[in-house]
C-alpha positions as CSV (number, residue, x, y, z in Angstrom):
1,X,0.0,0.0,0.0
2,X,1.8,3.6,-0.9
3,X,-0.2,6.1,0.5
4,X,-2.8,6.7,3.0
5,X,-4.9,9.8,3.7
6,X,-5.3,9.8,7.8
7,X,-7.9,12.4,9.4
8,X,-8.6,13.4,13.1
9,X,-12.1,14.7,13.3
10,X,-15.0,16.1,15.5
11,X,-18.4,17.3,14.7
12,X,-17.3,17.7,10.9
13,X,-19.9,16.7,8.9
14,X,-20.2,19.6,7.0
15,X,-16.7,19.0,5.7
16,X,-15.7,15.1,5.8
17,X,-17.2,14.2,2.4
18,X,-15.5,16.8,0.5
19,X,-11.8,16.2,2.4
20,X,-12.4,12.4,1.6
21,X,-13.9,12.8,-1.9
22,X,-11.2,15.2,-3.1
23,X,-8.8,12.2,-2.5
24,X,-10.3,9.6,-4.5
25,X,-7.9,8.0,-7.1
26,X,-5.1,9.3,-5.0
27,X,-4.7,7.7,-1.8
28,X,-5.0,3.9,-1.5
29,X,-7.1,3.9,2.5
30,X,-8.4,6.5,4.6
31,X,-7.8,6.5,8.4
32,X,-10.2,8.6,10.4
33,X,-9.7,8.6,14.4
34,X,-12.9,10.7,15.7
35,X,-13.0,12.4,18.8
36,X,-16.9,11.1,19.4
37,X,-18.8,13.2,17.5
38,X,-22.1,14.1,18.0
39,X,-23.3,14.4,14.5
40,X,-23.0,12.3,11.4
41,X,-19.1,12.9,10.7
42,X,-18.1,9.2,11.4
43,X,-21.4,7.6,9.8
44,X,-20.4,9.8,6.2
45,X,-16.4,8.7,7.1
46,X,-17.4,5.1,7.1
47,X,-19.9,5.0,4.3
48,X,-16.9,6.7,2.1
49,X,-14.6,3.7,3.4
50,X,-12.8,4.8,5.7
51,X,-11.6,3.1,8.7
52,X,-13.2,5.5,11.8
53,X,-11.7,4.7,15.3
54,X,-13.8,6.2,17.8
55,X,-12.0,7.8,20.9
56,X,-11.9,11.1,23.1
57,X,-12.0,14.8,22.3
58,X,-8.7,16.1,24.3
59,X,-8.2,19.7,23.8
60,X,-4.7,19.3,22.1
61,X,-6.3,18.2,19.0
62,X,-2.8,16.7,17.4
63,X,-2.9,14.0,20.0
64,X,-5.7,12.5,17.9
65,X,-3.6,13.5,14.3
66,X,-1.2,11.3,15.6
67,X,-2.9,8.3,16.3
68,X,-4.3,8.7,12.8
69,X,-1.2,8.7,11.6
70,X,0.4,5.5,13.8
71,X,-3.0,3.7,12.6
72,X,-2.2,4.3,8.8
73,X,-0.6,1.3,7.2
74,X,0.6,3.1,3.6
75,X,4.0,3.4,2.6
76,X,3.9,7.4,2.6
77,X,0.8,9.1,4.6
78,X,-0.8,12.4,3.4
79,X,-2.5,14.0,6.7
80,X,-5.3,16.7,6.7
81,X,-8.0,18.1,8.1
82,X,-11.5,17.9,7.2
83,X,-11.5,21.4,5.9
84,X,-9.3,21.2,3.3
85,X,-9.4,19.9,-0.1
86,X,-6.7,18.4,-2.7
87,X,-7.2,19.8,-5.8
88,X,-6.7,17.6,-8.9
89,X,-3.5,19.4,-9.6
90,X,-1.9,18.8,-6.3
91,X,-3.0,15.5,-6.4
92,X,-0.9,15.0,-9.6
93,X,2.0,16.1,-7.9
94,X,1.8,13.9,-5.3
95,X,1.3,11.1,-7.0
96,X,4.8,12.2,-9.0
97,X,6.5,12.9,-6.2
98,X,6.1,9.9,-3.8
99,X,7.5,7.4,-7.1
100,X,10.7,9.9,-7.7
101,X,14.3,8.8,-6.8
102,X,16.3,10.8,-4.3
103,X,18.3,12.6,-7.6
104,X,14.7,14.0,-9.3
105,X,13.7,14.8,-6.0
106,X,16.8,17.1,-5.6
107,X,16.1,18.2,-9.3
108,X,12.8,19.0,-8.8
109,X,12.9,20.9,-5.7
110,X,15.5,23.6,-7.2
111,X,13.8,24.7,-9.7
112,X,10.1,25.1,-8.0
113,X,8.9,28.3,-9.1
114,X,8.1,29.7,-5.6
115,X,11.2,28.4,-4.4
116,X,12.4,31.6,-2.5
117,X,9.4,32.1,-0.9
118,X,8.7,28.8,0.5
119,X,12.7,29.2,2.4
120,X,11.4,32.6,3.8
121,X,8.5,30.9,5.2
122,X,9.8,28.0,6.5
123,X,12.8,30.1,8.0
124,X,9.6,32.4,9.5
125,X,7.6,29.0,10.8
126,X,10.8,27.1,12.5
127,X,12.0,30.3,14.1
128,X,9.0,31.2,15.4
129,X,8.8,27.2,16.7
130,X,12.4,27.9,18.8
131,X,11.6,31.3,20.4
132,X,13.4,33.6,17.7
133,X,16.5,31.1,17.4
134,X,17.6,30.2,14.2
135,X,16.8,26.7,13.4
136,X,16.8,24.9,10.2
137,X,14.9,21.0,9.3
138,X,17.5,18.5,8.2
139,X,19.3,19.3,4.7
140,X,20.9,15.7,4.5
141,X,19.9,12.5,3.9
142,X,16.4,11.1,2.4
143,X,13.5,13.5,1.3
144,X,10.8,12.0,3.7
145,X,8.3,14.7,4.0
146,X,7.1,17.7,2.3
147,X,5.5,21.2,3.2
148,X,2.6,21.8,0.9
149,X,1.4,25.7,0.9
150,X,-2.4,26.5,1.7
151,X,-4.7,28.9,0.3
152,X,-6.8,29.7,3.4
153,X,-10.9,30.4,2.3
154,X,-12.0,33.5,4.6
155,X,-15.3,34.9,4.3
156,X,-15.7,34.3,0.4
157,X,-12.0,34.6,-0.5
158,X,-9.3,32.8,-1.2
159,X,-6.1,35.2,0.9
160,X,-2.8,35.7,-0.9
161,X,-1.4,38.4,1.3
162,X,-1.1,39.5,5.1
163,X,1.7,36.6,5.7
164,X,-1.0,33.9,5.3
165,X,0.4,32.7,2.5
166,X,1.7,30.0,1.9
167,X,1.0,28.9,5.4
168,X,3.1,25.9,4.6
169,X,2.2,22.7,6.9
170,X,4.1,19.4,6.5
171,X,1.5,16.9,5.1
172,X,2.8,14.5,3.1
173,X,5.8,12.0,4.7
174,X,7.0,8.7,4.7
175,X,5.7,6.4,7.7
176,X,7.5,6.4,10.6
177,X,9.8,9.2,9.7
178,X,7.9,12.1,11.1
179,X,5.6,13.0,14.1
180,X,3.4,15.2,16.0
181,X,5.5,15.7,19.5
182,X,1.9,17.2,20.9
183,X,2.9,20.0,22.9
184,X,1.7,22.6,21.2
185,X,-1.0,23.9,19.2
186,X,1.3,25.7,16.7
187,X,3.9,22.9,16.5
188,X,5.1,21.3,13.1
189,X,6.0,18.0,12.9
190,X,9.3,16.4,13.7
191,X,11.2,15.0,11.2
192,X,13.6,12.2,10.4
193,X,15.1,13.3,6.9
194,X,15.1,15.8,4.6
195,X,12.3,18.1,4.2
196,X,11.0,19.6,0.6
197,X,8.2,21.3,-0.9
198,X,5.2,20.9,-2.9
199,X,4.6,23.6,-5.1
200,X,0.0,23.3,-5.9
201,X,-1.3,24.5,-2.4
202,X,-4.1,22.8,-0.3
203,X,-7.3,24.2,-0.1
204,X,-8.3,25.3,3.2
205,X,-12.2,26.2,3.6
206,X,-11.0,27.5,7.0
207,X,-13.5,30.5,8.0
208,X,-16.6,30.1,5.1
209,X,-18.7,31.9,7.6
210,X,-17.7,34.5,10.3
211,X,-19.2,32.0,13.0
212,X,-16.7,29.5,11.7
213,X,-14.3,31.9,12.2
214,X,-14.9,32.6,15.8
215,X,-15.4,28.9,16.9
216,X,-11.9,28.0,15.9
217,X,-10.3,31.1,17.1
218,X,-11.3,30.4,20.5
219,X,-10.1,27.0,20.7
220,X,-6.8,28.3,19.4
221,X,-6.9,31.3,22.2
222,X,-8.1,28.6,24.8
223,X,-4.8,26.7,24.0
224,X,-2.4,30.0,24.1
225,X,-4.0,31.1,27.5
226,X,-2.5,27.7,29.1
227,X,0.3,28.0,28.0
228,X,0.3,31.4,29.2
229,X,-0.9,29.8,32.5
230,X,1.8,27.2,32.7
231,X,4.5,29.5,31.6
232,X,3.8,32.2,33.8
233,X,2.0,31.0,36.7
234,X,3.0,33.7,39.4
235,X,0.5,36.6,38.3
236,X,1.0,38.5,42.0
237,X,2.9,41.5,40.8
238,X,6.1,42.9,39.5
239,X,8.1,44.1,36.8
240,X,8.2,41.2,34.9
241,X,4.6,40.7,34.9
242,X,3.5,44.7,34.3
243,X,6.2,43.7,31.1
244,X,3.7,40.6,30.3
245,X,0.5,42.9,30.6
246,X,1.2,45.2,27.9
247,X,3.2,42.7,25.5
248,X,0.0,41.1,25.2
249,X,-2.7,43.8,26.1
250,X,-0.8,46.2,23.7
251,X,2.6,45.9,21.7
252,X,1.6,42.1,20.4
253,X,-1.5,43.1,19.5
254,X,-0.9,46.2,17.7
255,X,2.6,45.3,15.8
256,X,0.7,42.6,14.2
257,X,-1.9,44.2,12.9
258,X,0.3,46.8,11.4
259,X,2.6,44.1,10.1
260,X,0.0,41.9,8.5
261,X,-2.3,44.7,7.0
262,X,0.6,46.9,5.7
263,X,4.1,45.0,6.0
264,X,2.8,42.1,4.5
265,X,0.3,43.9,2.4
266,X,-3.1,42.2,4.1
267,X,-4.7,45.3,3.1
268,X,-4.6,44.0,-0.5
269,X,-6.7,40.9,0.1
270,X,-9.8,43.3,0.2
271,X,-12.0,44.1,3.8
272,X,-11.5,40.5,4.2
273,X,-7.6,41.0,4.6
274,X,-8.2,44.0,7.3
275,X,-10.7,42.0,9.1
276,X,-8.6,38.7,9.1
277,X,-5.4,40.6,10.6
278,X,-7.5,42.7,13.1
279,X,-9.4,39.6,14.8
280,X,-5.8,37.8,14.4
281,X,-4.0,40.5,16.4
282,X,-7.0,40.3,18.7
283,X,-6.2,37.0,19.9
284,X,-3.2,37.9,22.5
285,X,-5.3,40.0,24.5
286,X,-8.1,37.6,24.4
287,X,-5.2,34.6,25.4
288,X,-4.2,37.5,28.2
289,X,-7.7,38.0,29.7
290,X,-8.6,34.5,29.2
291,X,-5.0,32.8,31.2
292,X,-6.1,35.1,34.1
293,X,-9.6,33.5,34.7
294,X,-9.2,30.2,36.7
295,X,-11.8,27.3,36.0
């Protein structure tokens, strides 16, 4: 078996038979691990024929990723979420890609069009994962995974701008050569290998609807105020937490708005691009307000 598509899900109905349908003809078993959901997401996953193991909800929603992925039995494994789609084209590619030897792999990923940009990303994404500190994914050895780029769907539009894109996300890698350390919500995965690109993005029907929007945002700000809780548990007073207020009640909050909407050109994505980077810069002091409210 060569590739299977593996799937964490909960309450996802709306979205499981289009993630599952877009992969037909490309992936050879679908692995769905569903965090018991309460509507008909593992009844459609099942009638599609996919494997659906039923288990808990846990807030750090890569816990479940990764038993998708141990539970897949393919040769390579292409992980998503049931919001986003393959398109035919990227679908092509992958097929391509997973049958090349090491020396077209090398080939083709120096001369991928967006090949400068994808570096500054992933340079952006792993430094951001080490607090600042220059880190860099293995550059020897075996290609065993690949980023693929996304094209994030916000209320009627497809963003290009703002820093959302390419949003690259390592989806596609050999078994047992990469993982989910769930830790954190923002982690990318750990590698054994060499890590490429893909150059057709993913399809990400992320916020169709404001409501959308605001559901996932506060499960993402839910899982920044812990770790605000665990990191900085003393909240009684002093210099280093008045410093802690106003990074997150203020200079976070502001800076990247400004970055996104004007550095990165947000502002050129439409009202949707202003409104994406204003409710994005929102979320520190929401993750602020929320850490400081015990349960």
């Amino acid at each position: 078996m060569q590739l299977s598509l593996a799937l964490a899900t909960h309450n996802e109905e709306a979205n499981i038979e289009a993630c599952i349908t877009s992969c037909k003809g490309l992936v050879d078993e679908v692995i769905v691990v569903d965090g018991s959901s309460t509507d008909k997401t593992a009844e459609l996953a099942h009638k599609l024929g996919a494997r659906v193991l039923i288990t808990s909800n846990p807030s750090m929603f890569h816990i479940n990723k990764q038993k998708a992925i141990d539970a897949a039995t393919g040769e390579w494994i292409l992980q998503l979420d049931a919001d986003e789609r393959v398109s035919p084209e990227l679908a092509e590619e992958i097929k391509k890609v997973i049958k090349m030897s090491e020396g077209e792999l090398e080939a083709y990923e120096k001369n991928l069009p967006e090949k400068e940009l994808f570096e500054r990303h992933e340079n952006i994404v792993i430094s951001s994962q080490n607090g600042g500190l220059s880190h860099h994914l293995p550059c020897q050895g075996s290609y065993n995974a690949f980023f693929i780029p996304r094209l994030n769907f916000f209320l009627g539009k497809y963003l290009r701008y703002g820093g959302v894109y390419p949003d690259g996300v390592i989806r596609l890698f050999k078994k047992g050569k990469a993982h989910l350390p769930c830790k954190d919500v923002h982690e990318i995965m750990e590698v054994e290998g060499r890590v490429g690109w893909l150059q057709n993005p993913l399809r990400h029907i992320d916020s169709p609807t404001f409501k959308r929007y605001l559901e996932r945002n506060s499960r993402y700000i839910t899982l920044m105020a812990e770790e605000l809780r665990n990191c900085h548990p003393d909240r009684s007073g002093g210099i280093s937490n008045i410093r802690l207020f106003f990074d997150y009640m203020f200079l976070k909050p502001f800076s990247w708005f400004f970055m996104t909407t004007f550095r990165h050109k947000g502002i050129l994505d439409g009202w949707q691009g202003v409104v994406f980077s204003f409710f994005s810069a929102l979320r520190f002091p929401r993750a602020y307000w929320r850490s400081t409210r015990r349960s």
